[in-house]
N, C-alpha and C positions, 0 to 999 in steps of 0.2 A: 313842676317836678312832682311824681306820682312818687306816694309813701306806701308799704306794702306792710302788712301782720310780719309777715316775717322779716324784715330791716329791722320792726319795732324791737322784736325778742332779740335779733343780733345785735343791736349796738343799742342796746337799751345802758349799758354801761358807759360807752361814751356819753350820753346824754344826760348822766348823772355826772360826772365828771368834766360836763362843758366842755367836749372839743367838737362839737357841731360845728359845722362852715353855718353863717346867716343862712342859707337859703336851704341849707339840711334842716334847719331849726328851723323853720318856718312850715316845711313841709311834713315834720314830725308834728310840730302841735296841731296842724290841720288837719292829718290823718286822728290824733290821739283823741281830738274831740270830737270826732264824727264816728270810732268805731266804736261799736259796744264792747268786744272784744279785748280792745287794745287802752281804753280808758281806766278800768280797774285794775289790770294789771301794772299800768305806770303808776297809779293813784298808792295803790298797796307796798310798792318797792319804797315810792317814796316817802310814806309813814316811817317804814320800817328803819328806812336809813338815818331818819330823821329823830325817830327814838336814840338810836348807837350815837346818833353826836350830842346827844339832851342825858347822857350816863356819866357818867364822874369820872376818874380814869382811877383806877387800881393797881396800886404796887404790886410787883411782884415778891413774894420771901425771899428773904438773902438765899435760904438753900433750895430753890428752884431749882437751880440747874445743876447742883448734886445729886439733888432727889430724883431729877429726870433719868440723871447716868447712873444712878444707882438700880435705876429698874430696868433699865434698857440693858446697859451692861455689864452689870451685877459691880458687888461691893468689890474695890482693892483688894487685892491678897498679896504674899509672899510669892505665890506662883505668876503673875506678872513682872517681878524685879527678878525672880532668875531666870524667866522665861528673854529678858533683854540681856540679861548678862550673857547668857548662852547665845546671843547673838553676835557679842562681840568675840567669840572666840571662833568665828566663822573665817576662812582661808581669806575671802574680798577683805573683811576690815582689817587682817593683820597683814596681810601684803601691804595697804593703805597705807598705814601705821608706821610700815618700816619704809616706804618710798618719801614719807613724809622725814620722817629721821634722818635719814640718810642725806635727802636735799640740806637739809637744816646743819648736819654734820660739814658737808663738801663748802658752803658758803661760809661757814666759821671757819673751814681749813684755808681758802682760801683769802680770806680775810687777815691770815694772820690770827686769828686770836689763837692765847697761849691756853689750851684744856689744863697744864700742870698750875699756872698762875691766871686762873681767870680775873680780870678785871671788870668792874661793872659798866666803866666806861665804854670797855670796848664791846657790849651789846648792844649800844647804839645804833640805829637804823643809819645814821649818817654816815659813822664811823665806818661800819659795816661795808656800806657803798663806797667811799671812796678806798676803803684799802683793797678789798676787793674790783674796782677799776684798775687799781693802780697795778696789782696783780694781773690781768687779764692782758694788758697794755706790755708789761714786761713779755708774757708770754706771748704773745703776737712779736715781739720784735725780736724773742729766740728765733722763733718757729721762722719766721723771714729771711732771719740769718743763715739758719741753717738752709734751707733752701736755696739760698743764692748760692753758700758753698756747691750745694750738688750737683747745681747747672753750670757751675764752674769747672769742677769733677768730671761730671760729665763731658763737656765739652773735652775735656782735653785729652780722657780716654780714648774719645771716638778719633781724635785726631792723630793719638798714639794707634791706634788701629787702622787709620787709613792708610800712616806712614809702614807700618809692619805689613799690613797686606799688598802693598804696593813697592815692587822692587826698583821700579825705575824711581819711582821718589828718594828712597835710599840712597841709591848711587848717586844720585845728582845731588843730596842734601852731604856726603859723604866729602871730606876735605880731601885734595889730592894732592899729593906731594909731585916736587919737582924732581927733577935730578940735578939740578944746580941749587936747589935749596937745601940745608939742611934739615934732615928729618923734625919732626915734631912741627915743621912751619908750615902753612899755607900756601899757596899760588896764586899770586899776583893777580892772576889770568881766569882768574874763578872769585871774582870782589861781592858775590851775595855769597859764599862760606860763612863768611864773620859773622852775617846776619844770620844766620841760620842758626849757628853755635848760640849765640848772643839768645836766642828764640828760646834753644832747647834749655840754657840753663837758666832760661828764666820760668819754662815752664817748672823743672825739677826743682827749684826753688818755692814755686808754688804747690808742689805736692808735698813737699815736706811741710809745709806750714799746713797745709789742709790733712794731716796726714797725724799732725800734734790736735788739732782741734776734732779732728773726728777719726779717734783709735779705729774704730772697724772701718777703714778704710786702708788701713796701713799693711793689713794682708794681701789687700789687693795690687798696691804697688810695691813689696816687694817681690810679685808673681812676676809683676813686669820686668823688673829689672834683672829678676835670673834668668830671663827669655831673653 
């Protein structure tokens, strides 16, 4: 393996440092003793380095590194503390501030805690969580509820609508009197009538019950029933 003047300069610092491979090492020191060149110049790094580890080590002064920041960046002043004050009254950190508050307010409302009677108790992180579960829980099985009312609702407009748009459904769901019956009776001869009646006041039974549990709905089904 051939050593060259210039390896020596370029990894002259590995070589102080030992991370030579054996056969880089081997090839350095046969080059370093055969050049004139390259001899004194290892010879002289190595004194040198070899003084720096034969020195004593020296404390630093405690005010080192004030003294540093005193010169670089000059002395503390007043005009730094307003200079950050006047930062917080920047539009980012007070939107920050109120988006922070406001989270902080919705999870105590939701929690239950009392603002007129606070309790200490009830700032518990635990506390906190489960009455706030408990809350989110209730409101998920409104929101269900109501829901199922509407596709309940719903359904039965659309079926009130099919019947209303559709004449022949009408007449055929329509009871018919005999003339051997007495008025106000049905026809023997027509036996899904009852079921039909039976159908409708069972829907209109369900729209008054849906109708007490969700008021704005109750406009709607008295449109109906003037039609």
């Amino acid at each position: 393996m051939n050593w060259t003047c210039e390896q020596t300069e370029a990894r002259l610092s590995d070589y102080l440092d030992g991370l030579f491979q054996p056969a880089e090492q081997t090839a350095f020191n046969h080059h370093v003793n055969t050049c004139e060149r390259c001899a004194p110049l290892v010879a002289a790094v190595a004194r040198t380095l070899g003084s720096l580890y034969a020195l004593e080590p020296v404390e630093a002064p405690p005010d080192l590194e004030s003294a540093i920041l005193t010169a670089t960046l000059g002395a503390p002043n007043w005009r730094n503390l307003r200079r950050w004050l006047k930062s917080l009254q920047s539009p980012r950190f007070v939107y920050s501030l109120a988006s922070v508050a406001a989270t902080i307010v919705v999870i105590l409302a939701a929690s239950g805690f009392s603002f007129r009677k606070p309790k200490l108790a009830d700032l518990a992180p635990a506390t906190i969580y489960r009455k706030t579960n408990s809350a989110a829980h209730l409101a998920y099985g409104h929101a269900v509820k109501v829901v199922s009312d509407l596709r309940v609702v719903y359904e039965i407009q659309t079926r009130l609508n099919e019947n209303d748009q559709n004449p022949a459904t009408r007449e055929q769901s329509a009871p018919k009197n005999s003339p051997d019956k007495q008025p106000g009776r049905t026809d023997n001869t027509n036996p899904s009538a009852p079921k039909q009646q039976n159908r409708a006041d069972e829907l209109g039974r369900n729209l008054r019950v849906l109708a007490l549990e969700c008021p704005f709905l109750s406009g709607s089904i008295g449109e109906r029933r003037t039609q």
